[in-house]
Every structure is written in C-alpha cells, then in structure tokens.
N, C-alpha and C positions, 0 to 999 in steps of 0.2 A: 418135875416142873414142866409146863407148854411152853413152847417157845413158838414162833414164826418166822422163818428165815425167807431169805430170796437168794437166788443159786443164779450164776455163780456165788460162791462163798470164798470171803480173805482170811487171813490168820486171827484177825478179829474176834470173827465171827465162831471160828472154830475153835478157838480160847473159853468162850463164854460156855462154848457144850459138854454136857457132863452124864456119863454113861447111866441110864435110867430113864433120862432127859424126854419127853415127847413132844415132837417136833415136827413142823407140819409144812412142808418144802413148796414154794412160789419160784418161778423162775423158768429158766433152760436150766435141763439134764440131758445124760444122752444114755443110748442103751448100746449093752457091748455085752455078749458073752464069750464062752469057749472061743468060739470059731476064730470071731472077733477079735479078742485079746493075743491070739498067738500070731494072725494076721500084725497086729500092732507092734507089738515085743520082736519078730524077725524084723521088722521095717527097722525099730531103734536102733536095735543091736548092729545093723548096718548104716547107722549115722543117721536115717531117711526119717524126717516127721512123721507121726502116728496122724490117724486118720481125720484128727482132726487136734487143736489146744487141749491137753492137759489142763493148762495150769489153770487154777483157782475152780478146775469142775467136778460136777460129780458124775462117776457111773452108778447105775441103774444094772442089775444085772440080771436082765430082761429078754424075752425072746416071746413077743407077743404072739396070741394066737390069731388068726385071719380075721380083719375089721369083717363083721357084718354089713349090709348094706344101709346108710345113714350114720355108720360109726366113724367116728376119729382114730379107732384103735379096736382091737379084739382085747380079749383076755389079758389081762397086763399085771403079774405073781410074780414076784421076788424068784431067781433059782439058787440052788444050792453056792455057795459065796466060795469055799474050798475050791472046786473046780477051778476058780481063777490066780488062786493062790502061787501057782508057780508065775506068775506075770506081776504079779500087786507090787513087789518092791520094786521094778524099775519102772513102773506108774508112779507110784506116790515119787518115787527122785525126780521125773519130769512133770511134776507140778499138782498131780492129780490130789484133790484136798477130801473126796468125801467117796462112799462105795455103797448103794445099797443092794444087801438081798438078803440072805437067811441063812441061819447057821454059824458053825464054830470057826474062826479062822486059825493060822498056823500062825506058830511062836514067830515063822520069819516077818508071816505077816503084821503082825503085832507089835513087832519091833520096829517097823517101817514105818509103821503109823509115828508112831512117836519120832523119830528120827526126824519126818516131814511135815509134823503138825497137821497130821489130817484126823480123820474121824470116821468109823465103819457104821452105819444105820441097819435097822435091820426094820423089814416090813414086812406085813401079816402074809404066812404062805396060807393058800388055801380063799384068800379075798380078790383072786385077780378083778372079778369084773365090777366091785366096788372099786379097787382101786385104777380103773380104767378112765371112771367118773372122773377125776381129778387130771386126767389128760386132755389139754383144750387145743393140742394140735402136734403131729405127730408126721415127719419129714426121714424117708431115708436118703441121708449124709454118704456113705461109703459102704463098700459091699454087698451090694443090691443080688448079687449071684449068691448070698449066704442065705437069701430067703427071710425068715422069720427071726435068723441070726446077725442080719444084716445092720449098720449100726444106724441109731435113729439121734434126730436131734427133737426130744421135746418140748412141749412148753407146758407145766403143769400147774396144779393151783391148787394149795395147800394139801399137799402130796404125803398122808400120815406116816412116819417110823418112829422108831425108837433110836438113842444112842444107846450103842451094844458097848462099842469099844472108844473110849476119848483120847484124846491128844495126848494123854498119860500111860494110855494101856491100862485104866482100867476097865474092866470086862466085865457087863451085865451078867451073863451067862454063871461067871463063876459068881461074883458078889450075891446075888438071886438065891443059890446054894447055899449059900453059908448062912443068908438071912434064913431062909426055911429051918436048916436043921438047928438053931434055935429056938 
C-alpha cells in the first residue's frame, strides 16, 4: 500500500504502517551514522542530551557524498543499518520513532522497535543521487569535525522507502522468503 507521511511522525502515524507498506516521507529527518551514533549513546549514557530531540524523529542513516556546486546535497544512499545496531535500543527508549537505511537488523533491534512503537524503512542502496532529488535543504546540526558523518537536519519531500520492519516486528525481509518459496 502508498502512503504519505510528514516527519516528525506520532504513534498514530506509526500504528497505521505495516511492513511491505511504500511510503514516501515529507518533512524534517536527520542523518546520523557510526561516528555519530556512538558520539550520542556516550552522551546518554552519562545523563547528557543527544545531539539533538529524539522523540517523535526519524534517523536517516546517511553519510552524504560532497554537494557539487549548485547542489543542496551530494550522493545521499541509505548505509548498512547493522552498524548502528549496538546504539538503536537506547534510541528508540529516548523517543526515536523511525530509522532509515538498508539491510537486516539484530533481534535486539527488533525488539526495541516493538517495545517503543517505532518503525525501520528501508531505501534503495545503489539510488543515492535520485534520492538526493528529494532533499530540498540540508543543515549540519552537530559534529561538523565528523565530516561527511557529521549530523544533518533535513528537510525532504516525498522521500521514497519501504516499511521493512513495523511496530509488530514484522519483517519484510523474512515475510518476502516465505512468499517466494511458494
């Protein structure tokens, strides 16, 4: 099913989405990878606020390549979503509702979604500079010494993924399988 959302996203919103789902994101997102994420997770872990609200946003997990000249953004491809995976459950407890990038997450991660009513997206690897297109303004927020890792606050416009994994846990990935082999 298409949907259209606008980001930030409420438990509403994240209720109605169901793993399969294609969905096409309006709003602020922000981008955080590796670097990023352990940067955040020390900060919590010592009481201190992450680099910016959690709650009700989505990561992006994103590490653009160098705007061109005339560009809002370079290259802008989903990365491998696992990497983040030792940080995800104390995101999603401090509010975080949605994650995009690629690939298979960890059971912990899986479980977190469910526990926090969030939702993991997954976007096309391999389409960054279509999906650069749908970036209409692109601000580095925190960690500007991380470079290319540094965190960004978007603003995008009908921003294509899929729902992989829903507020249920269940999982595109595996359900996909099981339709094929019969």
């Amino acid at each position: 099913m298409e949907k259209h959302i606008i980001a930030p996203i409420n438990d509403e919103i994240v209720n109605d989405l169901k793993a399969g789902d294609y969905v096409y994101i309006s709003g602020t997102i922000y981008t955080a990878r590796d670097a990023a994420h352990k940067r955040m997770y020390e900060a919590m872990n010592k009481g201190l606020e992450p680099a910016f609200s959690l709650a009700n946003n989505i990561v992006y997990y994103l590490g653009p390549s160098p705007a061109k000249e005339g560009q809002i953004i370079g290259s802008a491809g989903p990365t491998t979503s696992s990497r983040m995976d030792k940080y995800t459950p104390l995101m999603l407890k401090n509010g975080l509702k949605g994650m995009i990038g690629k690939g298979k997450r960890s059971a912990e991660v899986i479980n977190a979604i469910k526990e926090n009513n969030a939702v993991y997206f997954a976007a096309v690897g391999g389409a960054g500079a279509l999906l650069s297109k749908c970036i209409k303004k692109a601000e580095v927020i925190a960690y500007d010494d991380l470079g290319t890792e540094a965190i960004r606050k978007l603003e995008v416009e009908d921003l294509p993924v899929i729902v992989v994994i829903d507020k249920n846990g269940n999982n595109l990935y595996e359900t996909a399988i099981k339709q094929f082999e019969k």
